[in-house]
Backbone as CSV, one residue per row, in Angstrom:
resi,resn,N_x,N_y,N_z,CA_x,CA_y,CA_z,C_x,C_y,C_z
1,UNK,47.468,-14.540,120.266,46.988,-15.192,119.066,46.395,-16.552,119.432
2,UNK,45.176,-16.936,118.981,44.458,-18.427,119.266,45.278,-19.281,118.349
3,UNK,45.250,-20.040,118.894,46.399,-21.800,118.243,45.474,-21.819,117.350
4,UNK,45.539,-22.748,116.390,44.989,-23.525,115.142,43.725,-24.360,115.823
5,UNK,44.343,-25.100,116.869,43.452,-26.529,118.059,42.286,-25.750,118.550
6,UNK,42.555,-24.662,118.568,41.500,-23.443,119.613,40.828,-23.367,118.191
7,UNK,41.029,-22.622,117.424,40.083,-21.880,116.417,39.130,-23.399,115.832
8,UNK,39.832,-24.179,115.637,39.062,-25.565,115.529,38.246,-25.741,116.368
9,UNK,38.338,-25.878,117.677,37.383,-26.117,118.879,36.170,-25.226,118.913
10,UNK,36.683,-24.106,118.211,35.904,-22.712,118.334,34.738,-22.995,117.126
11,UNK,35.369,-23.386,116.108,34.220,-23.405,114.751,33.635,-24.652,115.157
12,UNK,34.380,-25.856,115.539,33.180,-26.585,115.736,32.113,-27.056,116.899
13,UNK,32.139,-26.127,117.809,31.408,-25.710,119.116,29.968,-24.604,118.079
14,UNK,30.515,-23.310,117.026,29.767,-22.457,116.716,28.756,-23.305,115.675
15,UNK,29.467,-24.452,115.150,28.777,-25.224,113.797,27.485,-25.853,114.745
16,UNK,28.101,-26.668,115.844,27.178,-28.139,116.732,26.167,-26.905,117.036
17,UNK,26.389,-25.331,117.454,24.960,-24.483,118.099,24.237,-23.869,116.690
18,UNK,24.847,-23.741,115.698,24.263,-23.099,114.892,23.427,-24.424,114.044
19,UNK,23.502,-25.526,114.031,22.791,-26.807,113.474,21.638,-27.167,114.677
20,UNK,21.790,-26.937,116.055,20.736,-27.077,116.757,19.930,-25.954,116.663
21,UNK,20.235,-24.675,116.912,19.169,-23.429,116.681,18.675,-23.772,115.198
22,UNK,19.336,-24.468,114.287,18.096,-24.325,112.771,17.428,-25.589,113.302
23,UNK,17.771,-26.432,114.157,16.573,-27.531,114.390,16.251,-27.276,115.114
24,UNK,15.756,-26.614,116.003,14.848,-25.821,116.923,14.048,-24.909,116.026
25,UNK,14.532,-23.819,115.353,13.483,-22.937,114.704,12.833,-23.923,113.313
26,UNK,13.253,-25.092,113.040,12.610,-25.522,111.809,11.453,-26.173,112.881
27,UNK,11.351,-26.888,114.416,10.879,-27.323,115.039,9.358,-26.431,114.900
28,UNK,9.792,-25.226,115.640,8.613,-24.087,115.978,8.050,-23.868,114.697
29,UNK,8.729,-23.709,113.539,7.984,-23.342,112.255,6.698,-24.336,111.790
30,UNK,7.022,-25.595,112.480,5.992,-26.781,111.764,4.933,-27.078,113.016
31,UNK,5.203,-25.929,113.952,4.045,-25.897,115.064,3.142,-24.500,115.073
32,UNK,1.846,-24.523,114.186,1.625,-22.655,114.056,1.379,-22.334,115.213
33,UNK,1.246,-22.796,116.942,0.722,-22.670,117.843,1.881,-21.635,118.285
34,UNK,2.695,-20.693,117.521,3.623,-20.283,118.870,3.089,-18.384,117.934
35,UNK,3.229,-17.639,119.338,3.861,-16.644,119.175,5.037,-15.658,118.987
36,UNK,5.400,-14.253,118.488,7.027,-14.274,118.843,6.730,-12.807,119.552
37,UNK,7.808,-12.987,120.634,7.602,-11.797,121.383,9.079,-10.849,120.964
38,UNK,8.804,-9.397,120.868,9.817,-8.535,120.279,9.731,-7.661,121.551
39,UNK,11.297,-7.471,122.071,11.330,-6.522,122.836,12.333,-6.013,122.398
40,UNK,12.454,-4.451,122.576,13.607,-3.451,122.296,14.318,-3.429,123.644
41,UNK,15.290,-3.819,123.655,16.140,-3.176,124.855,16.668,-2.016,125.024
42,UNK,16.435,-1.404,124.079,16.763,0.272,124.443,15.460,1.056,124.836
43,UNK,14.459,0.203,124.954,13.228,1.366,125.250,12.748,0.330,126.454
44,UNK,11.931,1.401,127.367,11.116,0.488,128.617,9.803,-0.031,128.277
45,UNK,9.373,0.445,126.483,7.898,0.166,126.268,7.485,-1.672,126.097
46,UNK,6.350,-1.523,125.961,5.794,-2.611,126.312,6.892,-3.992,125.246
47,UNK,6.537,-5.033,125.103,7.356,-5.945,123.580,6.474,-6.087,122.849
48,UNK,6.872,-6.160,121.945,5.892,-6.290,120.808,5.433,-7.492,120.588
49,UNK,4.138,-8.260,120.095,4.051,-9.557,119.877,3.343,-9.460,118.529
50,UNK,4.164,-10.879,118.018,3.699,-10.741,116.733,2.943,-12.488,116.354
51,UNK,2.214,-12.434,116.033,1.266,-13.507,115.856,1.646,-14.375,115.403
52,UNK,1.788,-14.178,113.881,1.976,-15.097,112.770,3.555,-14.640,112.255
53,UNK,4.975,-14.961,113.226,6.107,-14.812,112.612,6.703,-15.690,112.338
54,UNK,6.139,-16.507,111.127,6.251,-17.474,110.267,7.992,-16.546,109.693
55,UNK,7.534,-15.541,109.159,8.548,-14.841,108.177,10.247,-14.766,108.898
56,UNK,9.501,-14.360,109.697,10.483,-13.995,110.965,11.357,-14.770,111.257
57,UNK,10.659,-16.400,111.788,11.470,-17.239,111.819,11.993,-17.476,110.717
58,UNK,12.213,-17.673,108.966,12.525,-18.421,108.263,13.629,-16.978,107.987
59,UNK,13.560,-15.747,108.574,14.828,-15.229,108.129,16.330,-15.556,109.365
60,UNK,15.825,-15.880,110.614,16.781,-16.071,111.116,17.278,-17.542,111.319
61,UNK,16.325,-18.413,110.583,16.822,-20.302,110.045,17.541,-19.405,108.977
62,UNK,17.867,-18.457,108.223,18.623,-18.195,106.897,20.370,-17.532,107.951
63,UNK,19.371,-17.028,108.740,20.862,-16.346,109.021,21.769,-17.447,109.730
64,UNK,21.014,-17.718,110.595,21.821,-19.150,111.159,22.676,-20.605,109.535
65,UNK,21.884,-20.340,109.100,22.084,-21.416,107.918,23.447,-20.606,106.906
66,UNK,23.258,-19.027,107.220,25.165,-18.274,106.191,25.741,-18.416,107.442
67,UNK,25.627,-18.415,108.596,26.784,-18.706,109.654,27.176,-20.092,109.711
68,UNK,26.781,-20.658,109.117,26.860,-22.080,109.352,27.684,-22.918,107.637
69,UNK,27.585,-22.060,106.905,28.371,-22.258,105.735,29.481,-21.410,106.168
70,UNK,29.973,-20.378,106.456,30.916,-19.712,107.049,31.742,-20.334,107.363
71,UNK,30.658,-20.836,108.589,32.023,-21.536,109.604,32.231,-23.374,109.186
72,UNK,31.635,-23.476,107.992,32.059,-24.592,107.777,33.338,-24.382,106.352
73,UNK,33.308,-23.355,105.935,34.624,-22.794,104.865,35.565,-22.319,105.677
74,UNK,35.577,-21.608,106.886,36.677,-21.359,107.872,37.710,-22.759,108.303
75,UNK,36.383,-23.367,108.832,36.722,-24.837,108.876,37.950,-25.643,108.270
76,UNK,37.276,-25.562,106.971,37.623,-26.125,105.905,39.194,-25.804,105.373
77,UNK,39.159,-24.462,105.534,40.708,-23.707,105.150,41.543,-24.515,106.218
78,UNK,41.176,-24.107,107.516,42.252,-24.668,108.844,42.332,-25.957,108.454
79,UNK,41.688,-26.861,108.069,41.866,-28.484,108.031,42.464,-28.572,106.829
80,UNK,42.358,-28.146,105.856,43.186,-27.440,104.504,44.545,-27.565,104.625
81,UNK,44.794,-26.720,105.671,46.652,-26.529,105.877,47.401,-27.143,106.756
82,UNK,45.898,-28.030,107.248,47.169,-29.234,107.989,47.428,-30.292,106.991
83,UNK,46.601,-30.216,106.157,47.001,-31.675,104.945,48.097,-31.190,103.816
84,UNK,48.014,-29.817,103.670,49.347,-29.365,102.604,50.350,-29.214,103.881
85,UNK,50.070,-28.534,104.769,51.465,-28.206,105.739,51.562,-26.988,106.122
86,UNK,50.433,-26.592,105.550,50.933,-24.930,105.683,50.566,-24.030,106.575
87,UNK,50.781,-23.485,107.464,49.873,-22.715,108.801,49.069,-21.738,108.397
């Protein structure tokens, strides 16, 4: 079983990467100069490139942005039950 100190260390290691990857992809979004390259790892075919994945990026700034409320309510509970007492 991970200690309380661990799962703490743990959410806020996942919070500090998940706040830099949305400032990195909000970075690339306000530069139209980039491409996005798609590769399947289950196939040997070529990757796919996609021009304009404006879209693309703003769904995975979303996904990063519910992992990042997540782990700031996970958070929140553990720091929760050290101020009532309760494990």
């Amino acid at each position: 079983m991970i200690s309380k100190k661990d799962q703490i260390k743990r959410l806020v290691r996942s919070i500090d990467h998940a706040e830099k990857r949305i400032l990195y992809l909000e970075s690339i979004k306000r530069n139209d100069g980039y491409d996005i390259l798609i590769r399947d790892k289950t196939n040997i075919r070529q990757p796919e490139v996609i021009e304009n994945g404006y879209e693309i990026i703003n769904q995975i700034i979303h996904s990063y942005q519910q992992s990042l409320e997540n782990y700031n309510k996970e958070l929140d509970k553990l720091l929760a039950s050290d101020t009532t007492g309760n494990e």
